[in-house]
C-alpha positions as CSV (number, residue, x, y, z in Angstrom):
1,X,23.4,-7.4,26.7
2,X,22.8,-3.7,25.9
3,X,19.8,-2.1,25.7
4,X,17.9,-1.4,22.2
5,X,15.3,1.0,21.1
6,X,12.3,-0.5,19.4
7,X,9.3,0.7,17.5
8,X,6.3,0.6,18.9
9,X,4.9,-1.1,15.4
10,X,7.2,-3.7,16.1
11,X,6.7,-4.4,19.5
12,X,2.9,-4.9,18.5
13,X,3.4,-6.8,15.4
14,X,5.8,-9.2,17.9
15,X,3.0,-9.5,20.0
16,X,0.4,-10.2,17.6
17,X,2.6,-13.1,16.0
18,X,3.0,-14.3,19.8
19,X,-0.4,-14.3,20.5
20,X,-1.2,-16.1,16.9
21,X,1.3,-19.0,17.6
22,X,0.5,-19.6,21.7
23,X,-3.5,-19.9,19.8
24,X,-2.2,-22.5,17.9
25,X,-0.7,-24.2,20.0
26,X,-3.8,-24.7,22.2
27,X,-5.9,-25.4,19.1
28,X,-7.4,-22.1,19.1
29,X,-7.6,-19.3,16.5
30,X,-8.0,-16.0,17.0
31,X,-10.0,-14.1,14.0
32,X,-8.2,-12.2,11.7
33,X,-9.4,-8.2,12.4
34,X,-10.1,-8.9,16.8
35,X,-10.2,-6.0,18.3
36,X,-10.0,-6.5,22.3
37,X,-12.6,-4.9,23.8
38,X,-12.3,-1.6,26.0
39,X,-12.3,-3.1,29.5
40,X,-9.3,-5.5,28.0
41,X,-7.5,-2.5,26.6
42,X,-7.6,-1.0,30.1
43,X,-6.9,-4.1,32.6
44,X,-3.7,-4.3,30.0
45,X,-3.1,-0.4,30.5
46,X,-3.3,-0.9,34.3
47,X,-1.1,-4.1,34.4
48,X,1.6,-2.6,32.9
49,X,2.0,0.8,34.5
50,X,2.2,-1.4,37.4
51,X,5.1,-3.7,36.4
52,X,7.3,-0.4,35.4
């Protein structure tokens, strides 16, 4: 399989439909609007410079 650029938008709006359907799935909802909070934002951040 060769490799594909994508859009960051994408990528995010991906995720978000992701995250919305595993919520779901566990009877949960998450709110329309969240926003994570900082220390989130940066465990995230950290994570994934890691893996790459």
């Amino acid at each position: 399989m060769e490799r594909r650029t994508v859009k960051k938008a994408v990528v995010k709006k991906v995720a978000a439909r992701a995250t919305k359907a595993s919520a779901k799935l566990e009877n949960r909802a998450v709110p329309a609007g969240y926003v994570r909070p900082a220390s989130a934002k940066r465990l995230l951040a950290e994570r994934q410079t890691r893996q790459h």
